[in-house]
GUZARO-569919 format. One record per atom (N, C-alpha, C): residue number from 1; residue in one letter; x, y, z. Coordinates in steps of 0.2 Angstrom, whole numbers, plus 5000, padded with zeros to 4 digits. Example, Ala and Ser with C-alpha at 12.3 -4.5 7.8 and 13.67 -1.06 7.14 Angstrom:
<rs>
n, res, u, v, w
1, A, 5066, 4972, 5039
1, A, 5062, 4978, 5039
1, A, 5066, 4984, 5039
2, S, 5064, 4989, 5035
2, S, 5068, 4995, 5036
2, S, 5064, 5000, 5039
</rs>
This chain:
<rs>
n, res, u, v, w
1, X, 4756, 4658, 5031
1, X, 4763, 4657, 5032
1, X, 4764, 4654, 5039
2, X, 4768, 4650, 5039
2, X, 4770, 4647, 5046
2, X, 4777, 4644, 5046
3, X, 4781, 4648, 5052
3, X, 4788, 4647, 5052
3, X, 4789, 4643, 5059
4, X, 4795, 4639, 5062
4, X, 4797, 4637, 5067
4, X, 4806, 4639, 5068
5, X, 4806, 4643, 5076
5, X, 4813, 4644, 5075
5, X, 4815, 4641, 5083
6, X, 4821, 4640, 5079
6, X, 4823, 4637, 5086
6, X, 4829, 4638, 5088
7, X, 4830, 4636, 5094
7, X, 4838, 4640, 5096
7, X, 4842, 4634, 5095
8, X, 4848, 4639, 5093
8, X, 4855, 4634, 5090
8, X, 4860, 4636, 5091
9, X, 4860, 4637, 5096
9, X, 4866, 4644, 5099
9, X, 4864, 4646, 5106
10, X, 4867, 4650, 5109
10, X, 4866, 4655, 5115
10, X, 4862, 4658, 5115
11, X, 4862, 4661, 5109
11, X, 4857, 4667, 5107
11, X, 4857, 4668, 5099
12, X, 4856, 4662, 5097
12, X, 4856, 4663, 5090
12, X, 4846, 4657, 5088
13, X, 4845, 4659, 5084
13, X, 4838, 4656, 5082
13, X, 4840, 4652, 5076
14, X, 4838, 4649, 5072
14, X, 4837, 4644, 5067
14, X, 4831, 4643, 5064
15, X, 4831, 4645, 5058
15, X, 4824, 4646, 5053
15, X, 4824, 4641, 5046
16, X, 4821, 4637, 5046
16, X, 4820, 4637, 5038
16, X, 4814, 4634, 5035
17, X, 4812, 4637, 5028
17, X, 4808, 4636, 5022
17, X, 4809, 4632, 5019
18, X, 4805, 4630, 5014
18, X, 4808, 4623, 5009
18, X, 4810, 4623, 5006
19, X, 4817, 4629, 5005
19, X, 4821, 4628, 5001
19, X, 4827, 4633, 5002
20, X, 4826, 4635, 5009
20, X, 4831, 4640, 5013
20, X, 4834, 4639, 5022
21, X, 4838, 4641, 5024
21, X, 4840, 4643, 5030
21, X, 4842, 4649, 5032
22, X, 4841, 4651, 5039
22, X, 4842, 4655, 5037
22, X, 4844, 4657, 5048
23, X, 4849, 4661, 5052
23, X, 4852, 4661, 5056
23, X, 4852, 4667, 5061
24, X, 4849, 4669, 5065
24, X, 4848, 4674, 5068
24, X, 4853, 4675, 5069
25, X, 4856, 4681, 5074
25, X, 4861, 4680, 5078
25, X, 4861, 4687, 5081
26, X, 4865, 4688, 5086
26, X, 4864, 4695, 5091
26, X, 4875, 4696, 5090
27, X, 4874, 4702, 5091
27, X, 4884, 4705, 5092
27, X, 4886, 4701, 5097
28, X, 4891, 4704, 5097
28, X, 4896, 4700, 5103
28, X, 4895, 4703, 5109
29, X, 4892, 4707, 5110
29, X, 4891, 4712, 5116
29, X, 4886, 4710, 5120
30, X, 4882, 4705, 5116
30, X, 4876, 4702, 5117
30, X, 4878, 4693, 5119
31, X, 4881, 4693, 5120
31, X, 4883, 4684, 5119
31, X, 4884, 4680, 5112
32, X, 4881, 4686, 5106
32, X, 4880, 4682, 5100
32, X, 4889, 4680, 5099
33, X, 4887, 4679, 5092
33, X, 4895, 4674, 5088
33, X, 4892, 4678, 5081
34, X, 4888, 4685, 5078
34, X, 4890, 4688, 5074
34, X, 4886, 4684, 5066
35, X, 4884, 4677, 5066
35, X, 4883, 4674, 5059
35, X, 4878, 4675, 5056
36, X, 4873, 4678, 5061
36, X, 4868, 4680, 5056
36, X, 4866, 4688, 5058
37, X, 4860, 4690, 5054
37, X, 4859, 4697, 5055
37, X, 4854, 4695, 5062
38, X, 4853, 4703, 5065
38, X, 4849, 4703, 5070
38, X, 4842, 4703, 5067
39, X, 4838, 4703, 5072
39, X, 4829, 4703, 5067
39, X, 4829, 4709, 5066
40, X, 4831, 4716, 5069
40, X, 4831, 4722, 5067
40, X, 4835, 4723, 5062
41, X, 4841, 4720, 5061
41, X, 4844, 4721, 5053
41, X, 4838, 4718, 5048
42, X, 4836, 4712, 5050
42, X, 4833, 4712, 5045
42, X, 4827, 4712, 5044
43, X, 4823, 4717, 5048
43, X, 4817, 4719, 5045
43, X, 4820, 4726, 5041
44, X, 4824, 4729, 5042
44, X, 4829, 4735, 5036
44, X, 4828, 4730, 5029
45, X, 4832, 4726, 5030
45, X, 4834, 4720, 5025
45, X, 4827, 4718, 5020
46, X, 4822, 4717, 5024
46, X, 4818, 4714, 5022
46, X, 4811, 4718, 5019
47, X, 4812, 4725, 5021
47, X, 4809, 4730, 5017
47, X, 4813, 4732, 5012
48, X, 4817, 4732, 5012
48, X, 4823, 4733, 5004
48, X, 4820, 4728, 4999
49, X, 4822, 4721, 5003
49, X, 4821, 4717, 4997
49, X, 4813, 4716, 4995
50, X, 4808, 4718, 4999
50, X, 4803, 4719, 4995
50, X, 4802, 4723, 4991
51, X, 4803, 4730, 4992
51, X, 4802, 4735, 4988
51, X, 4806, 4732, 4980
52, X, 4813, 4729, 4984
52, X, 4816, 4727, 4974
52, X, 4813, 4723, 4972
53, X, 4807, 4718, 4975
53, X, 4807, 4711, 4971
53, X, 4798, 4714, 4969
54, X, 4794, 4719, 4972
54, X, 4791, 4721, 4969
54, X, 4792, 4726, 4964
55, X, 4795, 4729, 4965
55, X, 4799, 4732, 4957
55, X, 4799, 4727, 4952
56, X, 4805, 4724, 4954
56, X, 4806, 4718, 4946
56, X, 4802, 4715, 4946
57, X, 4797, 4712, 4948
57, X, 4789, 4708, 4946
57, X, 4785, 4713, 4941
58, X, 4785, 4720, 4946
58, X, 4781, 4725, 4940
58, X, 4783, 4724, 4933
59, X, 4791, 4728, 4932
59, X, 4794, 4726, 4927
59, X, 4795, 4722, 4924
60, X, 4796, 4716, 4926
60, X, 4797, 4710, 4921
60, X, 4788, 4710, 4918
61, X, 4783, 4710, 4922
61, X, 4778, 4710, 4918
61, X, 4774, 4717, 4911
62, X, 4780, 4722, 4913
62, X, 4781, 4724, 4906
62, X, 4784, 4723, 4903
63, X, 4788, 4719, 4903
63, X, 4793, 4718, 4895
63, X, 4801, 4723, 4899
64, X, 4801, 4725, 4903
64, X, 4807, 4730, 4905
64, X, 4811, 4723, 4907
65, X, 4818, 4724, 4906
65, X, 4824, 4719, 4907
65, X, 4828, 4723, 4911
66, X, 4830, 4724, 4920
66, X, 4833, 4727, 4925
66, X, 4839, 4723, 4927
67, X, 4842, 4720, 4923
67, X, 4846, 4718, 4925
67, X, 4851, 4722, 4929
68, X, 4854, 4720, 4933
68, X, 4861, 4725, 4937
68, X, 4859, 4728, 4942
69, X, 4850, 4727, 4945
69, X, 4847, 4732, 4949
69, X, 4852, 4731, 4957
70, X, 4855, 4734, 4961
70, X, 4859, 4736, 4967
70, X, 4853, 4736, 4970
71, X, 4852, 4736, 4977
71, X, 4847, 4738, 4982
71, X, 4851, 4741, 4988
72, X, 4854, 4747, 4992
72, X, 4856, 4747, 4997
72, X, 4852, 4751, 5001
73, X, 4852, 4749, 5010
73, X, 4847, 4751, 5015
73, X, 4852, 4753, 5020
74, X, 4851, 4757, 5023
74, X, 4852, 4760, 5030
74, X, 4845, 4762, 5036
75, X, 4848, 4759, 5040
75, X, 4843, 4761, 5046
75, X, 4846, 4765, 5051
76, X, 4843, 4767, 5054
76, X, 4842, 4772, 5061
76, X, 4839, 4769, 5067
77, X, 4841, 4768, 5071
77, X, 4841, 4765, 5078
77, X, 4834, 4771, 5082
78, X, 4828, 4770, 5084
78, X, 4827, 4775, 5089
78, X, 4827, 4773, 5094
79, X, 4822, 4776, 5101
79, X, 4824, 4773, 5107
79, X, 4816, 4776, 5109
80, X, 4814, 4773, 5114
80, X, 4807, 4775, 5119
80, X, 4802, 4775, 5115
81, X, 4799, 4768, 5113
81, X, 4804, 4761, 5114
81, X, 4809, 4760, 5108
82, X, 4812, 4756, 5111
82, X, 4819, 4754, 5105
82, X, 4816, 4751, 5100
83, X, 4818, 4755, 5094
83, X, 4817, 4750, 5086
83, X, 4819, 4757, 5082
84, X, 4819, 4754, 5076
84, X, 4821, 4756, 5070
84, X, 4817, 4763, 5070
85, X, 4821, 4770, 5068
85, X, 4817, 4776, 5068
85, X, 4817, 4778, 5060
86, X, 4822, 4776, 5057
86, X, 4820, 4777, 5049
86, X, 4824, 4773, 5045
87, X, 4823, 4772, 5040
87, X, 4825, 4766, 5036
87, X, 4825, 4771, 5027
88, X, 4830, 4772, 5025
88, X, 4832, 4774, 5017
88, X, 4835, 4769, 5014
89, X, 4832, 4768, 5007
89, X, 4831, 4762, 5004
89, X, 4833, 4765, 4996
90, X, 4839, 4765, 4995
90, X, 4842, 4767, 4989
90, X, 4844, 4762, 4982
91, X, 4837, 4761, 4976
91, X, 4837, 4758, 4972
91, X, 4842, 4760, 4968
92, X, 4848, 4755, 4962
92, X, 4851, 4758, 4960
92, X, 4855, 4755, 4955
93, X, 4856, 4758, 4948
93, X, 4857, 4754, 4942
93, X, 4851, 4752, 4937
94, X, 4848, 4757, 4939
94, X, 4840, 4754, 4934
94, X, 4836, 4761, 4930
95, X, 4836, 4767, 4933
95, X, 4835, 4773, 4934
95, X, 4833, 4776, 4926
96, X, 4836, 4775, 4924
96, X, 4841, 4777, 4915
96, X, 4832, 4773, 4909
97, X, 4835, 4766, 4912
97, X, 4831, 4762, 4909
97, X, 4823, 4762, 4907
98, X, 4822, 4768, 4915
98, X, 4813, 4765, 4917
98, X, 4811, 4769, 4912
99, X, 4815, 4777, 4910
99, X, 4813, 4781, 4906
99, X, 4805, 4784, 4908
100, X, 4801, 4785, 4905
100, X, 4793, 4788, 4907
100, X, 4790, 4783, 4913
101, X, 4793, 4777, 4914
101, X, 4790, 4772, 4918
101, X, 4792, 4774, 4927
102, X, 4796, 4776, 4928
102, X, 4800, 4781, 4935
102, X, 4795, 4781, 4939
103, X, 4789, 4784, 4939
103, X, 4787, 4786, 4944
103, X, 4783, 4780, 4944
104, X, 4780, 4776, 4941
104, X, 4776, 4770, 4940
104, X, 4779, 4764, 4944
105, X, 4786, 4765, 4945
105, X, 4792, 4759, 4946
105, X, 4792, 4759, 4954
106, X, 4792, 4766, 4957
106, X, 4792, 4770, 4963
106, X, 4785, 4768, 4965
107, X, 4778, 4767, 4961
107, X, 4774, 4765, 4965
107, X, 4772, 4757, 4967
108, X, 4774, 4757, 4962
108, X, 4775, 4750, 4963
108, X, 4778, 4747, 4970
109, X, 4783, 4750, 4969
109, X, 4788, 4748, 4975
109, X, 4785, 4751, 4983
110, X, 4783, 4755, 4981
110, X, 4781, 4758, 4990
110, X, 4772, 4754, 4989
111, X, 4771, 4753, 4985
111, X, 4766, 4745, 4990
111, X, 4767, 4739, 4989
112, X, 4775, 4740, 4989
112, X, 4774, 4733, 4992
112, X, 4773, 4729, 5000
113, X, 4773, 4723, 5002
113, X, 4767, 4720, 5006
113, X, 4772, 4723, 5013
114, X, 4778, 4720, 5012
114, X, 4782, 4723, 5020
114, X, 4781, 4729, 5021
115, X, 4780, 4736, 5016
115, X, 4778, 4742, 5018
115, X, 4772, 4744, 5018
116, X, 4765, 4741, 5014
116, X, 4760, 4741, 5019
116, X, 4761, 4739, 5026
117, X, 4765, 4733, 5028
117, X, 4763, 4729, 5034
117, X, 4767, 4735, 5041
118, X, 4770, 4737, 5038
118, X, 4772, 4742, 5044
118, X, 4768, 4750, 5043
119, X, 4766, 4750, 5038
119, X, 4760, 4755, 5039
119, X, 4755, 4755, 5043
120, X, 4752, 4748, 5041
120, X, 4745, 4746, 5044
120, X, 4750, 4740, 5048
121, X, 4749, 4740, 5054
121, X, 4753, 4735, 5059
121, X, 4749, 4731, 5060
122, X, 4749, 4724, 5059
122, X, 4747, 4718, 5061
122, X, 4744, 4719, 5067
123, X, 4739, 4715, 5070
123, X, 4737, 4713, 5077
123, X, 4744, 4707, 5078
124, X, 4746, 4708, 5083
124, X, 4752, 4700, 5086
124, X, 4749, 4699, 5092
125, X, 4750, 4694, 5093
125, X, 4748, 4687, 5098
125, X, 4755, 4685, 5100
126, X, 4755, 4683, 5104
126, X, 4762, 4681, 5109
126, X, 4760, 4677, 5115
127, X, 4759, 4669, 5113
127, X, 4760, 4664, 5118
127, X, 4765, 4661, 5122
128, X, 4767, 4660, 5127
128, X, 4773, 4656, 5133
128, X, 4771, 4650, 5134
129, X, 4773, 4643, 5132
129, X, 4771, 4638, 5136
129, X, 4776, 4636, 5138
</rs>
């Protein structure tokens, strides 16, 4: 994977994929203008959305039809150092259907790749030219 962002704003970044955009942004308290989420909103955002999208891949590969599945996420702020201190990830509208598959749906989902990756933390590298 290889991404370029660049700034489009004050404090706004600019991303896109080959078939997406997509808009950083910071609050008003920060200089931002509010349009896009923060990168800390969206690593929240972004462990949601894989836990659901590895769910639905499991199940569609069994024959399961999830249609209507909700995802909603809340995070927690911590501090020393600042970031996120916990993150609940509330699947919802599917429950019913998984029937004996539940806990299998569950596993699926907590390995998906974003929640390995903040188990096992990447090596990062961080250059300035």
């Amino acid at each position: 994977m290889q991404f370029t962002l660049t700034q489009s704003g004050e404090v706004q970044l600019h991303v896109s994929g080959q078939n997406w955009q997509l808009t950083f942004d910071s609050p008003a308290e920060y200089g931002g203008r509010n349009i896009g989420p923060t990168p800390t909103e969206m690593t929240a955002i972004c462990l949601a959305a894989c836990k659901a999208l590895t769910g639905l891949i499991w199940a569609r590969r069994r024959g399961l039809q999830l249609d209507g599945l909700t995802v909603r996420v809340e995070a927690d702020y911590a501090s020393s150092p600042s970031r996120i201190g916990r993150v609940r990830v509330a699947v919802e509208g599917v429950g019913e259907r998984l029937g004996d598959k539940r806990e299998r749906f569950i596993a699926a989902m907590e390995a998906c790749p974003v929640a390995n990756t903040l188990r096992h933390p990447p090596a990062v590298e961080l250059t300035v030219t």
